[in-house]
Residue frames relative to the residue before (quaternion, step in Angstrom):
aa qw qx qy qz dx dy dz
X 1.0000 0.0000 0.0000 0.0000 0.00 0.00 0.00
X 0.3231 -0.8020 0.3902 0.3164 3.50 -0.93 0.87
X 0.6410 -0.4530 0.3068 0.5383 3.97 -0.73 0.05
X 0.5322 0.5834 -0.3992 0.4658 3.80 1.08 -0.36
X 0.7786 0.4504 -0.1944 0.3912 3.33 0.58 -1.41
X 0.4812 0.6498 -0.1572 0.5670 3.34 1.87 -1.13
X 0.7529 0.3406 -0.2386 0.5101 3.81 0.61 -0.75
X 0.6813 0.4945 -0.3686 0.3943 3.61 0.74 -0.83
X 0.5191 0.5548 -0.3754 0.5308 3.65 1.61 -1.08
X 0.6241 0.5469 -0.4256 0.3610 3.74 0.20 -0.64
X 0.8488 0.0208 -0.0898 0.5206 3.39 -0.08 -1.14
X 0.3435 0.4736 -0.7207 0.3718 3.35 0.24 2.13
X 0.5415 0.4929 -0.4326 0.5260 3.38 1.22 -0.95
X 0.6770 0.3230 -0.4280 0.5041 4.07 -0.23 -1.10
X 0.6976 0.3425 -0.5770 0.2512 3.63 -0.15 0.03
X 0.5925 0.6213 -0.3084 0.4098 3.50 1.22 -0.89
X 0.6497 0.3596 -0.3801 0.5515 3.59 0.92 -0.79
X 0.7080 0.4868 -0.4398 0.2613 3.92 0.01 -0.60
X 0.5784 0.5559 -0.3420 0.4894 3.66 1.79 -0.27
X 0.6967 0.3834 -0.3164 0.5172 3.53 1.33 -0.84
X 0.5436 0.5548 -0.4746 0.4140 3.62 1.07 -0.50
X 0.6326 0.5114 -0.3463 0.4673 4.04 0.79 -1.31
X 0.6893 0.3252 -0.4503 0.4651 3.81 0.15 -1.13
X 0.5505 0.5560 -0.5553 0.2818 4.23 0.44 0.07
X 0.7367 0.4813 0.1877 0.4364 2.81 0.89 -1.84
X 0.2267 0.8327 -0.4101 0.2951 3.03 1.24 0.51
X 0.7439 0.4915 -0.2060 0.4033 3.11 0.84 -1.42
X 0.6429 0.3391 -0.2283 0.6477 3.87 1.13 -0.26
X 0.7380 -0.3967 0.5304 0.1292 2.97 -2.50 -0.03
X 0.8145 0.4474 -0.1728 0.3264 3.52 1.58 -0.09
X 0.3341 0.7243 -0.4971 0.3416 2.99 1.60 1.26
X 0.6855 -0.5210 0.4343 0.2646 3.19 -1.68 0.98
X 0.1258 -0.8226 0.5228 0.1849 3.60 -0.39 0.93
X 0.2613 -0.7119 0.6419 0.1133 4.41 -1.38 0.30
X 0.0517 0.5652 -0.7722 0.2858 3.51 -0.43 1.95
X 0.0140 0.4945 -0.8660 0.0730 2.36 -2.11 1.32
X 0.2871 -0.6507 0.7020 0.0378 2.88 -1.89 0.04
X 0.0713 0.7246 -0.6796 0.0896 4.73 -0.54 1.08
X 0.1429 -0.6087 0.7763 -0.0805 3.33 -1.20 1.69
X 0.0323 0.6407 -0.7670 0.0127 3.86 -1.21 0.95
X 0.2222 0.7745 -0.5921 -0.0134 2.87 -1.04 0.00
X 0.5470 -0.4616 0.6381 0.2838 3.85 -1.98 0.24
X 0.2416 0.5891 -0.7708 0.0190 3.02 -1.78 0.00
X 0.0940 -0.7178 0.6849 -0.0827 3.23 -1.35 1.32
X 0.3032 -0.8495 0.4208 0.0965 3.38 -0.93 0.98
X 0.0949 -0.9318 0.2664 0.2276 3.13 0.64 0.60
X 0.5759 0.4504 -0.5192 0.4426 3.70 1.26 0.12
X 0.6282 0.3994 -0.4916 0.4519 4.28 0.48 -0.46
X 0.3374 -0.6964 0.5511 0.3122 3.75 1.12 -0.96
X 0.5242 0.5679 -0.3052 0.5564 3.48 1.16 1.20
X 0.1074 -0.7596 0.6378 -0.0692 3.53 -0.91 1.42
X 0.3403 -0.7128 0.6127 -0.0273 3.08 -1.68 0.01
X 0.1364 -0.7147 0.6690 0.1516 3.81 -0.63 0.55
X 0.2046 0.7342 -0.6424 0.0801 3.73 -1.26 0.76
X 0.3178 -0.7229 0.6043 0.1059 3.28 -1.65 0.81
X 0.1645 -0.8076 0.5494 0.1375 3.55 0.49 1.79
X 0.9032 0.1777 -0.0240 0.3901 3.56 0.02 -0.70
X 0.2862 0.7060 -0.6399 0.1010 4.04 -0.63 0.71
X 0.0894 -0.8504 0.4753 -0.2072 3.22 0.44 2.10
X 0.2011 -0.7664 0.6091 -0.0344 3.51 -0.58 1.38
X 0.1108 0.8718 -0.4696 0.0842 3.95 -1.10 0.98
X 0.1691 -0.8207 0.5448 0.0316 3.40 0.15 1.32
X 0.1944 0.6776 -0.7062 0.0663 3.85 -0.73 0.79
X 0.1003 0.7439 -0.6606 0.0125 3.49 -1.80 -0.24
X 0.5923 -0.4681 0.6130 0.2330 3.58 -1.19 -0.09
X 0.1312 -0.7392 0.6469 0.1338 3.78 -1.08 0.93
X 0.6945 0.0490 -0.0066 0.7178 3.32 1.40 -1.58
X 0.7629 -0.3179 0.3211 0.4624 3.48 -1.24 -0.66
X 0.7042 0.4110 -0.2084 0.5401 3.16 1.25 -0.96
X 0.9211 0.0938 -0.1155 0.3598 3.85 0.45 -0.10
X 0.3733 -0.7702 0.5158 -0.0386 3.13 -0.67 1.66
X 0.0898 -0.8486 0.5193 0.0467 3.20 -0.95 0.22
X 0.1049 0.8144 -0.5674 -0.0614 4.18 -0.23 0.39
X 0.0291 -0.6706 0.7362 0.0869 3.67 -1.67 0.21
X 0.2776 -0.7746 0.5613 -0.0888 3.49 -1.13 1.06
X 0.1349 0.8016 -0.5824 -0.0001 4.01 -0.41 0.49
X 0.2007 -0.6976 0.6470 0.2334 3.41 -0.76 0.33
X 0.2163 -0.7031 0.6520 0.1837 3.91 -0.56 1.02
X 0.9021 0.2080 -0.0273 0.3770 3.86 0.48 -0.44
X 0.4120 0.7766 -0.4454 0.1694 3.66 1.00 0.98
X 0.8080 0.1061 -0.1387 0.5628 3.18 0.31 1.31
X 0.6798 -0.4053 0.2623 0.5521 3.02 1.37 0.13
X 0.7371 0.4702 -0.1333 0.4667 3.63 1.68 -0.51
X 0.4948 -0.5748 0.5170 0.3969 4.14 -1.50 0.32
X 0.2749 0.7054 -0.6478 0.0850 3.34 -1.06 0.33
X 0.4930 -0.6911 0.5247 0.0637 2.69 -1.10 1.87
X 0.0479 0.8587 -0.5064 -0.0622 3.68 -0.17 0.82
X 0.8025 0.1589 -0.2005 0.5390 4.03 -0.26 -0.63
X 0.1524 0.6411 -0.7256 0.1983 3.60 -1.27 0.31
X 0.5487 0.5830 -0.5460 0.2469 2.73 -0.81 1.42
X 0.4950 -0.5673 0.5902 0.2912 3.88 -1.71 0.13
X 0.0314 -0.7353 0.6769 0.0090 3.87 -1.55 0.66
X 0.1473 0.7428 -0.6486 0.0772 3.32 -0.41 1.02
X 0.3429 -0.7933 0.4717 0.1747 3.29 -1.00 1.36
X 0.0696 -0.9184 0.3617 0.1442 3.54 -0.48 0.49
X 0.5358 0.3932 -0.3416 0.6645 4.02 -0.65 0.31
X 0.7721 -0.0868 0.1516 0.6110 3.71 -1.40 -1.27
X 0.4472 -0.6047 0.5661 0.3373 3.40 -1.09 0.84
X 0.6843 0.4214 -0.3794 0.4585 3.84 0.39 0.00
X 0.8881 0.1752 -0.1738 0.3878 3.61 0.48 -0.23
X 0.7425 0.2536 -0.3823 0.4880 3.24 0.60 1.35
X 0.0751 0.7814 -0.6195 -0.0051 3.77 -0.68 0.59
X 0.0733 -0.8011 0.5929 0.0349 3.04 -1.84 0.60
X 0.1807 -0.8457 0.4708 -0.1748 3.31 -0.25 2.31
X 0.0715 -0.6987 0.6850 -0.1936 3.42 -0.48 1.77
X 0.5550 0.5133 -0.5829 0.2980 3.23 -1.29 1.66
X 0.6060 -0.3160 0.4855 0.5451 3.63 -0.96 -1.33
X 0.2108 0.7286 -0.6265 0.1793 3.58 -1.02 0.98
X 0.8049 -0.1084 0.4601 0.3586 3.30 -2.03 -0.84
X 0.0116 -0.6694 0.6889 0.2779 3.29 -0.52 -0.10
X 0.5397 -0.7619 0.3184 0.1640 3.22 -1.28 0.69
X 0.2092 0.7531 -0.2621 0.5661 3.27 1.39 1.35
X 0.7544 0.0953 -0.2668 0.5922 3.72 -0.79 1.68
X 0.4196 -0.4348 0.6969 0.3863 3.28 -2.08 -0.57
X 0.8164 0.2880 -0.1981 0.4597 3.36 -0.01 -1.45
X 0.4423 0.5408 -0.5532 0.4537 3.77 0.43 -0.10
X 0.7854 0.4992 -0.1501 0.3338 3.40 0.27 -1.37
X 0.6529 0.4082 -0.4161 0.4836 3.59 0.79 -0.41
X 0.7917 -0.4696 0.3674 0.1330 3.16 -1.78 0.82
X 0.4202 -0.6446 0.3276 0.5483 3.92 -0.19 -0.24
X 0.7250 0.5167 -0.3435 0.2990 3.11 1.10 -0.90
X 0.8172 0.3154 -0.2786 0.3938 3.33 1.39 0.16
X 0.0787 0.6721 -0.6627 0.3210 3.16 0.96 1.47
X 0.1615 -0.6742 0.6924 0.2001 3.33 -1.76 0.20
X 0.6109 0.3958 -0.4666 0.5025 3.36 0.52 1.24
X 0.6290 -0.5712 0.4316 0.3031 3.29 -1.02 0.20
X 0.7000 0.0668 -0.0960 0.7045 3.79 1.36 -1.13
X 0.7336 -0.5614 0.3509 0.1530 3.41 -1.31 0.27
X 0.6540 -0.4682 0.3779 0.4586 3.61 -0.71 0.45
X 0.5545 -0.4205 0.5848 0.4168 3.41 -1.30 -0.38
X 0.5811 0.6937 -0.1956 0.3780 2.88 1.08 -1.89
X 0.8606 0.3524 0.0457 0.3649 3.46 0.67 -1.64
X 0.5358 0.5517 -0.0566 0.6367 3.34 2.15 -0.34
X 0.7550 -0.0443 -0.1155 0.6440 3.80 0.48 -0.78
X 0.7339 0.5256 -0.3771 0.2073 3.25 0.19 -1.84
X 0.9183 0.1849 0.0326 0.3486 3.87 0.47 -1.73
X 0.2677 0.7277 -0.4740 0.4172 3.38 2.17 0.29
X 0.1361 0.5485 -0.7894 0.2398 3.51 -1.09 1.78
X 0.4130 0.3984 -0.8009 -0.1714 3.05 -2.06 0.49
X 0.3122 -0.5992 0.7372 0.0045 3.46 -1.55 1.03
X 0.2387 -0.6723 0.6296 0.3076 3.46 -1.74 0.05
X 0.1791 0.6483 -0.7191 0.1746 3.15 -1.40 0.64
X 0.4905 -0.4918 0.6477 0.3133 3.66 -2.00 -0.94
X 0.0972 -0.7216 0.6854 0.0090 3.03 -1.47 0.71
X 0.3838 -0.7245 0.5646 0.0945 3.28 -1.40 0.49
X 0.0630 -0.8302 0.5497 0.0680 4.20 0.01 0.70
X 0.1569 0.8391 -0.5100 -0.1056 3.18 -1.21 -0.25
X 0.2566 -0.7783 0.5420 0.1863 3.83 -0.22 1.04
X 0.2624 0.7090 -0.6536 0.0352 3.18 -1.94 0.81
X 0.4095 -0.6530 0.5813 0.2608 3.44 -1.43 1.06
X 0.0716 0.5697 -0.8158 -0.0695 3.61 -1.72 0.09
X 0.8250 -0.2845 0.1713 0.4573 3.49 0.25 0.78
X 0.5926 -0.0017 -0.1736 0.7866 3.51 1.55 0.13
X 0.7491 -0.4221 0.4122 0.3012 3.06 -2.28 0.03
X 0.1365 0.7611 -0.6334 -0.0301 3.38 -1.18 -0.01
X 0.0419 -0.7772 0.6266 -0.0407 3.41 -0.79 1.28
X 0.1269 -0.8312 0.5413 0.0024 3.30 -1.37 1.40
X 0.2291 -0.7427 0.6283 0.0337 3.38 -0.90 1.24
X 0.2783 0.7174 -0.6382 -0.0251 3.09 -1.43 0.65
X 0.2791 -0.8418 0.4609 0.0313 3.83 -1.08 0.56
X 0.1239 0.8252 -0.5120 -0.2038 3.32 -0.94 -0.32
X 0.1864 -0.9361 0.2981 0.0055 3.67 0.08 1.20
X 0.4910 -0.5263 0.3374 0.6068 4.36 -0.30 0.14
X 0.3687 -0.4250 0.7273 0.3930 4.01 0.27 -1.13
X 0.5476 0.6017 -0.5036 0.2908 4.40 0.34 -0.12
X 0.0739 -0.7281 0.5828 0.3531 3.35 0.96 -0.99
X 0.8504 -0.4857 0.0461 0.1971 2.95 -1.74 0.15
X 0.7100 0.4465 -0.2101 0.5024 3.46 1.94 0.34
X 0.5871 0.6137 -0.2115 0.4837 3.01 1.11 0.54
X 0.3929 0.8122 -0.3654 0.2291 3.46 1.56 0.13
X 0.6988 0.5948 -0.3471 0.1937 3.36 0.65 -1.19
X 0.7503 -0.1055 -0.1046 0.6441 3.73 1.21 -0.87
X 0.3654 0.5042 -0.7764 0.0973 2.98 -0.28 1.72
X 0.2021 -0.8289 0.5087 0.1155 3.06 -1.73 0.61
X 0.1950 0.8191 -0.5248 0.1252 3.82 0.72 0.18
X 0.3386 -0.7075 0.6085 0.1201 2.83 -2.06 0.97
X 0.4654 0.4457 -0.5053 0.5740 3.66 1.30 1.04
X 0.2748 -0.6737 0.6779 0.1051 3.73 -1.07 1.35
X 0.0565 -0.6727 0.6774 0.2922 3.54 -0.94 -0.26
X 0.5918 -0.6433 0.4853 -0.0182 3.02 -1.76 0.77
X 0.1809 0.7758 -0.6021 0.0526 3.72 -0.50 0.08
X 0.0437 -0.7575 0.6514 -0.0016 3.65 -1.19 0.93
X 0.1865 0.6613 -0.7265 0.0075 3.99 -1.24 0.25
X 0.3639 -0.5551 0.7434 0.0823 2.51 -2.43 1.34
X 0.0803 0.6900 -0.7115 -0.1054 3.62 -1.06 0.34
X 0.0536 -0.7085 0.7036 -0.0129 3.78 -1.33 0.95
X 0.2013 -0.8002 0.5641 -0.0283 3.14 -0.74 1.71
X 0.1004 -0.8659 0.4884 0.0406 3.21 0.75 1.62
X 0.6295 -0.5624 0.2731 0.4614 4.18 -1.11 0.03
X 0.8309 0.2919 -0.3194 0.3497 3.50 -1.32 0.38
X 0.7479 -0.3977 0.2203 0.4837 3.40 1.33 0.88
X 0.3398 0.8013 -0.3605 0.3354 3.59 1.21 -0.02
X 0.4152 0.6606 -0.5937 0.1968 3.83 -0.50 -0.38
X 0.2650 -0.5931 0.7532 -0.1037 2.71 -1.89 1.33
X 0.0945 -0.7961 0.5973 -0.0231 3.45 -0.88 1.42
X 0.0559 0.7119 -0.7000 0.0027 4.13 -0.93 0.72
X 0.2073 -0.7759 0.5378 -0.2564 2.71 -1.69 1.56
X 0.1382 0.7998 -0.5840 -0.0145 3.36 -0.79 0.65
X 0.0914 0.7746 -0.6201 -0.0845 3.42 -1.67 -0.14
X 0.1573 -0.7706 0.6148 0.0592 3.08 -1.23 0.63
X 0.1292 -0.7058 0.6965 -0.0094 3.92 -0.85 1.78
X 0.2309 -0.5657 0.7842 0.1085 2.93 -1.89 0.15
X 0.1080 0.7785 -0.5985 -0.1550 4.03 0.41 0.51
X 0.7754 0.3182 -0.2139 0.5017 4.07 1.46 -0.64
X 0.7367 -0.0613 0.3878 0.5506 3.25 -0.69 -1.92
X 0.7735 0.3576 -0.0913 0.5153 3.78 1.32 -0.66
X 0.5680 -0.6256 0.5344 0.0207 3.22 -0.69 2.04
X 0.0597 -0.8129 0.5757 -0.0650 3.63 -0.37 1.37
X 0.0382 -0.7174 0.6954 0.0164 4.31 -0.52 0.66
X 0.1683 -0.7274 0.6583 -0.0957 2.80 -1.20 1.60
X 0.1957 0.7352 -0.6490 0.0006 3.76 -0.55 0.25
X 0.1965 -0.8219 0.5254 -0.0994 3.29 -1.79 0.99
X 0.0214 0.8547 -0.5101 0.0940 3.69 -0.60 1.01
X 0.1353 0.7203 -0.6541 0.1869 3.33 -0.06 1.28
X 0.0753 -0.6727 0.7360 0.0046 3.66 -1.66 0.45
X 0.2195 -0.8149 0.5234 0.1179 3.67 -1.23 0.91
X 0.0116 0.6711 -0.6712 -0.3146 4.12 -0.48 -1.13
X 0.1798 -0.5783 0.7940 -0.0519 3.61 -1.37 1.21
X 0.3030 0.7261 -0.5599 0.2596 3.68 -0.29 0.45
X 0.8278 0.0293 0.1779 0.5312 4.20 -0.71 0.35
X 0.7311 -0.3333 0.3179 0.5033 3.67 0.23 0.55
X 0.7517 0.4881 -0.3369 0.2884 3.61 0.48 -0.47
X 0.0648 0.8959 -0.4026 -0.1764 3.38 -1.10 0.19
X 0.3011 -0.9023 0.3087 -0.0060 3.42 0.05 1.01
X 0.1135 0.7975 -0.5846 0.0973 4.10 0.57 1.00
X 0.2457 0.5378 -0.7934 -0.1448 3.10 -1.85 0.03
X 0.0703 -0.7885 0.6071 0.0695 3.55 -1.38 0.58
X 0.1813 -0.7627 0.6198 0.0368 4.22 -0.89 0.42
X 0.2142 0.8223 -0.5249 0.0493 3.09 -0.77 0.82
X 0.2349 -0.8410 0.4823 0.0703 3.71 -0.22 1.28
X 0.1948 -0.8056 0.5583 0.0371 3.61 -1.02 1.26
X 0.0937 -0.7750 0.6166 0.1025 3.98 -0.26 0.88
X 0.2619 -0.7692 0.5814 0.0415 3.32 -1.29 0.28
X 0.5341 -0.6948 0.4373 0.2019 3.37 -0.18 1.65
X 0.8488 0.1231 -0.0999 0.5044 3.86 -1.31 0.99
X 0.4308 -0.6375 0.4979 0.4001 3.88 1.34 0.68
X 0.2186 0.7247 -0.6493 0.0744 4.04 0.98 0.82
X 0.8180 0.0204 -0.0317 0.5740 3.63 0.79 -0.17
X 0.5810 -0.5919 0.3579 0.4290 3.68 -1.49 0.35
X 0.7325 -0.4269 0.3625 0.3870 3.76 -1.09 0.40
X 0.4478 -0.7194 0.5290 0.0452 3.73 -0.82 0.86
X 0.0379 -0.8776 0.4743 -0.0589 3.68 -0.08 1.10
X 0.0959 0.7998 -0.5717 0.1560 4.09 0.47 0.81
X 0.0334 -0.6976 0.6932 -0.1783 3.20 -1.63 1.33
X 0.0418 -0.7110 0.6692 -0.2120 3.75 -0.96 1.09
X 0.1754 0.7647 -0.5722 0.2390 3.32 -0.63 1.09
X 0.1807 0.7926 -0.5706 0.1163 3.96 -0.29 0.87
X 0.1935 -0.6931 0.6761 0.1583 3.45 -1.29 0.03
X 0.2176 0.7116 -0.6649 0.0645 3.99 -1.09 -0.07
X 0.3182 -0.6403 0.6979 -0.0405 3.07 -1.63 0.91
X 0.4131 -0.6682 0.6149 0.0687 3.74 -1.47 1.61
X 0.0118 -0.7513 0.6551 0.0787 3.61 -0.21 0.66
X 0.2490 -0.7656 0.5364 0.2532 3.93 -0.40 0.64
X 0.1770 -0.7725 0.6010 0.1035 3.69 -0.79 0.57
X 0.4037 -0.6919 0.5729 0.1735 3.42 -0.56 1.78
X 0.8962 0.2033 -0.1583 0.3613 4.09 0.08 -0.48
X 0.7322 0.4141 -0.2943 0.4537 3.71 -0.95 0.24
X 0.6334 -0.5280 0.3292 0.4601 3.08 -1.75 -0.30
X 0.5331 0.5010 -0.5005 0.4629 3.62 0.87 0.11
X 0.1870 -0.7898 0.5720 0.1183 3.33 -1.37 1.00
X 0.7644 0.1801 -0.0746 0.6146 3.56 1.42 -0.58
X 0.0730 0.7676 -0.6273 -0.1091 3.68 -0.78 0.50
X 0.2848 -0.8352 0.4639 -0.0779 3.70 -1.16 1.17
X 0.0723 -0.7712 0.6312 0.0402 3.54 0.53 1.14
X 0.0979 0.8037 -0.5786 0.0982 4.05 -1.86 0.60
X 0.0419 -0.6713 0.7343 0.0914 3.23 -0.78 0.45
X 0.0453 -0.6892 0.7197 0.0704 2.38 -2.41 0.66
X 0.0547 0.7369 -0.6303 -0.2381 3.62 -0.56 0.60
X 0.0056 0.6584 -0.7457 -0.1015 4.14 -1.66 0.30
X 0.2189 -0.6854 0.6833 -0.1238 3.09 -1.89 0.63
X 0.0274 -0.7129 0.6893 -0.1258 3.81 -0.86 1.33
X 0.4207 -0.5897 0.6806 0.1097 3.58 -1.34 0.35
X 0.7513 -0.4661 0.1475 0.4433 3.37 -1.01 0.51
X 0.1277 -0.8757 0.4556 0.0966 3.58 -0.62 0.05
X 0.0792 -0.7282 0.6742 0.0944 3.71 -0.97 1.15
X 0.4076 -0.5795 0.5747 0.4096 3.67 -1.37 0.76
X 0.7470 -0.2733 0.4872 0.3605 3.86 0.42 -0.71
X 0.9195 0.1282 -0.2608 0.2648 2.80 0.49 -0.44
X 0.6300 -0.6095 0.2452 0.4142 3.95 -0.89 0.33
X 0.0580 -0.7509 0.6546 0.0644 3.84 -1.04 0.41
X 0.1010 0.6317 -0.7603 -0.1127 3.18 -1.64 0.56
X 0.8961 0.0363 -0.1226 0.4251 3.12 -1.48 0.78
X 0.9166 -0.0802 0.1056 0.3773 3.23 0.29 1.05
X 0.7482 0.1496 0.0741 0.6421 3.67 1.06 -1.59
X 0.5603 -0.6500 0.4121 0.3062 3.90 -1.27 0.16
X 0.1005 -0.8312 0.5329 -0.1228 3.47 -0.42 1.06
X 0.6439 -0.4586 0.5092 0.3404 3.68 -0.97 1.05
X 0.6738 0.4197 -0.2266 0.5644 4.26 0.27 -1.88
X 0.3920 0.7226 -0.5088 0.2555 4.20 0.21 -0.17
X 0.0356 -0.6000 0.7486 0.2799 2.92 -1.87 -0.28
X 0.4195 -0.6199 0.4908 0.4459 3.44 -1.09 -0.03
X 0.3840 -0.6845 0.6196 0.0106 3.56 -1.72 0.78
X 0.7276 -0.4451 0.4768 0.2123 3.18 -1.77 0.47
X 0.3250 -0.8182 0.4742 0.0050 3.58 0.17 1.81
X 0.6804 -0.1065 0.3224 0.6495 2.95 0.76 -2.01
X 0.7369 -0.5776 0.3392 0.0913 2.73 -1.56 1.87
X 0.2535 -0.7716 0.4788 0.3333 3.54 -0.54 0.34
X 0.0993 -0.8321 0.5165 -0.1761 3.78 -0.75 1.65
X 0.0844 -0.7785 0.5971 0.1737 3.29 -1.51 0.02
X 0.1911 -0.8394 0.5066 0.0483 3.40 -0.70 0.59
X 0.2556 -0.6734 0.6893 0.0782 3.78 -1.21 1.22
X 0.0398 0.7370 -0.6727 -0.0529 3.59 -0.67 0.80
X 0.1656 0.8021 -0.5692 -0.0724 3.79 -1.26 0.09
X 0.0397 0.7954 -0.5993 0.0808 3.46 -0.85 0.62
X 0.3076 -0.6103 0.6819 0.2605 2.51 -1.99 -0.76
X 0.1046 -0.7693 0.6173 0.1271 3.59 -1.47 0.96
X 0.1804 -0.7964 0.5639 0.1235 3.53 -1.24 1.09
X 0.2394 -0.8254 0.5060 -0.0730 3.50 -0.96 1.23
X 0.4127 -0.7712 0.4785 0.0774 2.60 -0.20 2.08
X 0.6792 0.0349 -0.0902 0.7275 4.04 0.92 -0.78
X 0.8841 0.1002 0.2560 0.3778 3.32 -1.51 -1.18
X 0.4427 -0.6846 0.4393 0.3774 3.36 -0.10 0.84
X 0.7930 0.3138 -0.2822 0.4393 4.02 -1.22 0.56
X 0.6008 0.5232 -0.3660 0.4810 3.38 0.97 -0.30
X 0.8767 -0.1959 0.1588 0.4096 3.65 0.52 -0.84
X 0.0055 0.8405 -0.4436 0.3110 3.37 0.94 1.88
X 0.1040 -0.6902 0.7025 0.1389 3.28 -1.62 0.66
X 0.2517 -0.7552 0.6050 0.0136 3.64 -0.46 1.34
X 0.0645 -0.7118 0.6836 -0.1480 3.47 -0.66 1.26
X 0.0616 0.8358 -0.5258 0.1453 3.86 -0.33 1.49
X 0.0705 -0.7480 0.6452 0.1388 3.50 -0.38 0.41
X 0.1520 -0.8249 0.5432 0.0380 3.80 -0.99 1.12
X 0.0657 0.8065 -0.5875 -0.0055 3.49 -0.74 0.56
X 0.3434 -0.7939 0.5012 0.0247 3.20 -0.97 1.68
X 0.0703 0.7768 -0.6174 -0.1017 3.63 -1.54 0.21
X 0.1741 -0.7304 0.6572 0.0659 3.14 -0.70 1.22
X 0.5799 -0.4923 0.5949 0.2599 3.15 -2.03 0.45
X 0.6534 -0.4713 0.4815 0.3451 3.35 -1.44 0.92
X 0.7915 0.1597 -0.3574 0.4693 3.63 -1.20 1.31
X 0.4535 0.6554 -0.5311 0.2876 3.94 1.06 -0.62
X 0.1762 -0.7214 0.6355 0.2114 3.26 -1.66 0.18
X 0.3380 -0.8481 0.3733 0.1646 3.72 -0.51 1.04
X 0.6536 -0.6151 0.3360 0.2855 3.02 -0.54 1.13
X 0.4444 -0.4535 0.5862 0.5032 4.24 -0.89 -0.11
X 0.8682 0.3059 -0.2545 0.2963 3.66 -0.25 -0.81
X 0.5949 0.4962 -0.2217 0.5922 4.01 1.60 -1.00
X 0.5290 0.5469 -0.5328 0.3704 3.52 0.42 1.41
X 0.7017 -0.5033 0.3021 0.4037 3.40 -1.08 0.33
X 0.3773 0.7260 -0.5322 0.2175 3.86 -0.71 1.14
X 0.6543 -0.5293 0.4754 0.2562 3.50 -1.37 0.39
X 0.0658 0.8383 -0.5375 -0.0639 3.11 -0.72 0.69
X 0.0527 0.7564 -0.6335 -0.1543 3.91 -1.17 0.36
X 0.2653 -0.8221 0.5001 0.0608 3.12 -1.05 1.02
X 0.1456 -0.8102 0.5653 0.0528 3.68 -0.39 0.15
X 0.2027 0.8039 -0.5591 0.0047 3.42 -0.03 1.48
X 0.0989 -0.7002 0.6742 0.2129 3.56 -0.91 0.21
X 0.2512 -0.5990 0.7349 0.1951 3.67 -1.54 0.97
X 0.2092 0.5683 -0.7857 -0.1260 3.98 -1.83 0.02
């Protein structure tokens, strides 16, 4: 059996057991829950005059609750880009007050950005940040440690410490450099919050420090982000990293039809050159390397509209029109050029 055929059997069986597991268990808090998440979408380019039909995302997620105190999710993406990737795996056992401490040991998020961090189905764009796409996209395995507290608003703390393997590479790596990842969120009143962040990777031979500061308002239909996040590179192995993401959009409720919410938005972000870390010579990565220019340094103006079939995220058609600028000498990617997009996402 192939791993395709091998994955799709899986989560038919987890779906079948989480319906017979709920009609058991009904009566409590400890049935096995079945999220998923299907992004199609278009994209047309409009300077080559060429488009494309793709299914970025047909994400499957089994979580639930054993006791009060320990929870437990796994996540696969059967289709992200056309590929399997095993994404979340992991244990949560709260500890002390069952509400204000946990401890999570597996494959996850690393705990690190806003927009890195938000799910697909609840992006409000069709493609990702810079921010969220090259610059701060970690998940790694390891454990983390949370902890909630009020001083008159919320405040939730994350912190971790992970291999740097990401998520396919576990079996013999061994290394005696952990990387690290911390976030503050402060859920100040009227929808405010202000999030700081760090992390530290190692993806080669060269120690990477990442730090981040973004802050939103959610308040009346509106929403309102800008975030910044600056990447240094250990031994001047490359030049400092410079990422920016800023957007605004507005819920317009719609009293008739099947649309229930429509959402006009802009967004403009921006990154300086960029290395992932790691070293290349001639083409492929090599120990004798240096590290190189990943992605071009660019800015982007996105604007659209998103139509909501219920509740925004649950079931949206994103329609984005992108327009790129690169610095004199950049070279543009096949996909980080100027084109239309519609997206079709459906959360269950």
């Amino acid at each position: 059996m192939s791993k395709y055929s091998f994955a799709i059997v899986a989560v038919i069986a987890l779906s079948c057991s989480a319906g017979a597991y709920a009609q058991t268990e009904e009566k409590d808090d400890y049935k096995l829950n079945v999220h998923g998440t299907i992004r199609g979408k278009y994209e047309y380019q409009t300077e080559e005059g060429a488009g494309r039909f793709q299914v970025r995302n047909a994400r499957v997620s089994v979580d639930g609750k054993i006791t009060d105190r320990v929870s437990y999710k796994a996540e696969i993406d059967l289709c992200d880009e056309g590929k399997i990737k095993m994404l979340d795996a992991y244990t949560r056992i709260k500890i002390l007050n069952k509400k204000d401490m946990q401890f999570t040991i597996g494959q996850m998020r690393v705990p690190f950005t806003i927009d890195a961090h938000r799910s697909p189905h609840q992006q409000y764009f069709a493609n990702r940040s810079f921010i969220a796409k090259q610059v701060g996209n970690v998940r790694d395995v390891g454990a983390a440690l949370g902890y909630n507290l009020n001083v008159g608003f919320p405040i939730k703390l994350e912190a971790g410490m992970f291999n740097g393997s990401g998520l396919t590479d576990q079996k013999d790596f061994w290394t005696k450099n952990i990387n690290f990842s911390a976030k503050a969120q402060m859920f100040f009143p009227h929808g405010f919050n202000l999030t700081l962040s760090t992390q530290k990777i190692r993806p080669d031979h060269i120690n990477v420090m990442m730090y981040d500061a973004g802050a939103y308002l959610h308040s009346r239909g509106w929403h309102v982000e800008a975030e910044y996040l600056f990447k240094h590179y250990s031994h001047d192995a490359f030049k400092n990293v410079h990422a920016f993401d800023s957007f605004v959009s507005y819920d317009f409720p719609i009293r008739r039809g099947a649309i229930k919410y429509i959402t006009p938005l802009v967004r403009f972000d921006y990154m300086t050159d960029h290395s992932d870390g790691m070293k290349y010579k001639d083409g492929k990565t090599a120990e004798d390397g240096s590290l190189i220019i990943n992605d071009y340094q660019r800015s982007r103006l996105t604007g659209g509209l998103t139509l909501s079939f219920k509740k925004p995220f649950l079931s949206d058609i994103r329609i984005n029109y992108e327009k790129y600028f690169y610095r004199d000498g950049a070279i543009a990617k096949p996909s980080e050029r100027d084109k239309i997009v519609v997206e079709f996402m459906t959360r269950f």
